[in-house]
FIKE-821527 format. One line per 2 residues: number of its first residue (from 1); their letters; for each residue x, y, z of N, C-alpha, C. Coordinates in pm, whole numbers. Each point is the difference from the previous one (the first is absolute). Layout:
residues N
NUM) A) X,Y,Z,X,Y,Z,X,Y,Z ~ ...
***
This chain:
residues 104
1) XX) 1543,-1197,-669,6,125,-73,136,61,21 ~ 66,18,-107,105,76,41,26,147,-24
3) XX) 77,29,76,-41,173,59,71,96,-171 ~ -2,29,-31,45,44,-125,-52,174,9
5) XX) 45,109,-83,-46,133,54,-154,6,-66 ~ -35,-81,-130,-50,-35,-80,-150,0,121
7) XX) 8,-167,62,-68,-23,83,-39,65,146 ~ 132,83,-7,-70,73,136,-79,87,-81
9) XX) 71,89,-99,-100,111,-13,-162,-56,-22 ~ -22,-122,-30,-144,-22,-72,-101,-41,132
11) XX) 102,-51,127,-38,13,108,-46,70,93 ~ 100,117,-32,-60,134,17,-83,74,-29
13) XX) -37,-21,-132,-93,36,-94,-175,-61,131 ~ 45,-140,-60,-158,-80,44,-39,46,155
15) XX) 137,34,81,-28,59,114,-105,127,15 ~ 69,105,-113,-26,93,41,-210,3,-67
17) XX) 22,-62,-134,-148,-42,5,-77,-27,85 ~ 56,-161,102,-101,-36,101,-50,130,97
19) XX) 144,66,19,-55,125,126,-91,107,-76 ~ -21,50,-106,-119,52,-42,-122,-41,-35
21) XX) -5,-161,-33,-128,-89,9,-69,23,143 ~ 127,7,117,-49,-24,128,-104,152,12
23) XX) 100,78,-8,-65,135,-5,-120,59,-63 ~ -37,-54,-126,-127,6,-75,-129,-105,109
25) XX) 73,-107,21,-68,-76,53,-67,49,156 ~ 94,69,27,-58,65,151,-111,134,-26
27) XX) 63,74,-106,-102,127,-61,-158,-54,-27 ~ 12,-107,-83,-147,-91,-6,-60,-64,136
29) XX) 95,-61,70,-80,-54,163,-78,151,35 ~ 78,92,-10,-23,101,56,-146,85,-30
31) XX) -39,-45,-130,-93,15,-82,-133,-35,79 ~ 55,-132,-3,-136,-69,42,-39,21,146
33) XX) 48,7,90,-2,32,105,-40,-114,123 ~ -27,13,83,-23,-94,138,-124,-9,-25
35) XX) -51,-117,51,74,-101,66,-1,-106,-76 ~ -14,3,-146,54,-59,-114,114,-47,-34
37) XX) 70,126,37,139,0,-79,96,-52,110 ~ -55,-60,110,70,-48,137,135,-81,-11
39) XX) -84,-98,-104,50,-98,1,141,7,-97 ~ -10,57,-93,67,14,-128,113,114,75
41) XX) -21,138,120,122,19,46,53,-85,94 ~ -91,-95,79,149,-85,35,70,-66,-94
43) XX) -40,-53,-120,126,-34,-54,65,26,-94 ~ -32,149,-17,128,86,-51,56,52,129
45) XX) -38,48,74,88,55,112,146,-148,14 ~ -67,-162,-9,85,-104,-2,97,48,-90
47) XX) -75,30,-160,114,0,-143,152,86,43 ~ -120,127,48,143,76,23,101,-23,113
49) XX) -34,-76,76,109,-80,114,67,-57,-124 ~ -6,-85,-91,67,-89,-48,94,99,-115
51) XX) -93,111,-84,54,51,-27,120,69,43 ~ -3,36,118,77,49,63,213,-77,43
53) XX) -107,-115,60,114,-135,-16,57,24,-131 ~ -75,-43,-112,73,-29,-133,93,120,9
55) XX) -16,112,-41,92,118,29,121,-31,30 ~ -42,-24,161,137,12,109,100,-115,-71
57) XX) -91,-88,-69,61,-135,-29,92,4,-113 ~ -26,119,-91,49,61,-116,133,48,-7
59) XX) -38,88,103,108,96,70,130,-60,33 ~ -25,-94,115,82,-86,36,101,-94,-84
61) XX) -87,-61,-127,79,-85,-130,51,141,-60 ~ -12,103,-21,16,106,-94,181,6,92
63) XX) -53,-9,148,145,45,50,116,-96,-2 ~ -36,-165,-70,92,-45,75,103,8,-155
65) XX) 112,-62,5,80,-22,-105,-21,-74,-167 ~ -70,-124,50,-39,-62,-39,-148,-91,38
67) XX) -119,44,-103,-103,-57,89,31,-149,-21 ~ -84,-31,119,-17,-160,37,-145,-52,-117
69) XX) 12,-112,-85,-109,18,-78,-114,-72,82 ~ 10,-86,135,-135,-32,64,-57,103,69
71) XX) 94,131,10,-77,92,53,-56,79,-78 ~ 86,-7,-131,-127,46,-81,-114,-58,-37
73) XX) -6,-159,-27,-115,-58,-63,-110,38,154 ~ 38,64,136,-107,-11,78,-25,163,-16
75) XX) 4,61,-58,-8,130,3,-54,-30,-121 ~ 18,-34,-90,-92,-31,-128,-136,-49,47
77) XX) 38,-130,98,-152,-49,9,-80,51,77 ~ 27,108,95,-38,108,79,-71,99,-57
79) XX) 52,36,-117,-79,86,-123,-71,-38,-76 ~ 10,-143,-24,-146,-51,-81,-64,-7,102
81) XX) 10,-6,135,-136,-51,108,-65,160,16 ~ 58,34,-8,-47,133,-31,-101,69,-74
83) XX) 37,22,-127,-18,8,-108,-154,-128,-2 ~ 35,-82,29,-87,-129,18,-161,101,102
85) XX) 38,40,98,-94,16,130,-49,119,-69 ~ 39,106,-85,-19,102,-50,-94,6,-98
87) XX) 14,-76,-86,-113,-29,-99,-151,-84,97 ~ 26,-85,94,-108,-25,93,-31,111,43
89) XX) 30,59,89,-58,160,32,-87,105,-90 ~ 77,-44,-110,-59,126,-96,-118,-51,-37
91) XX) 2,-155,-12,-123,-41,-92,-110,-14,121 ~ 32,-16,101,-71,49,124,-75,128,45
93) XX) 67,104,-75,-4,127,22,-90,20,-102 ~ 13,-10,-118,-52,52,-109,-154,-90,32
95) XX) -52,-76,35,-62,-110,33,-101,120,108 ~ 42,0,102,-22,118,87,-56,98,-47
97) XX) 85,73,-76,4,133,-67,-112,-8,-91 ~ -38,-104,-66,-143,11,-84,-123,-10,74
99) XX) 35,-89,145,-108,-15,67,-83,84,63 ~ 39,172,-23,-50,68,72,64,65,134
101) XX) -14,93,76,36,27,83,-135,-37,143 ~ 94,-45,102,-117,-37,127,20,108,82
103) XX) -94,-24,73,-41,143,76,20,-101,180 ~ 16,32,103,75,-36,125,-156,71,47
***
């Protein structure tokens, strides 16, 4: 992938999507509640570690002169794994979320 302003901005873009998917996605765990929804915050609590990485990872190509394009294609593929684990969650969630709420 080469770094173009084109491509960062659309990078930026899909970024800033994933981090409000994450965020909807936690509002719904939140929904459903324990000890249901156990499972589904550990691995968003994971997403947003990675989310987090991707960021820093952003930041870093944003600073250098010229990005390196294997560091972008891993920052790309960092955001589809993402994006990837995100739609598992949700369809997890929503899955959940019809099932009722459990009582502890």
């Amino acid at each position: 992938m080469k770094a173009t302003s084109e491509t960062m901005s659309a990078l930026a873009r899909e970024i800033a999507q994933a981090e409000a998917k994450l965020q909807k996605l936690e509002w719904e765990i939140e929904e459903i509640g324990q000890p249901a929804a156990h499972e589904l915050r550990r691995r968003l609590d994971a997403l947003k570690i990675e989310e987090h990485a991707l960021k820093r990872n952003l930041s870093e190509v944003l600073g250098m002169g010229e990005p390196d394009t294997v560091r972008m294609e891993k920052i790309e593929a960092l955001l589809r794994y993402i994006q990837s684990e995100e739609a598992l969650v949700e369809h997890d969630a929503d899955y959940l979320h019809q099932s009722g709420h459990t009582t502890a």
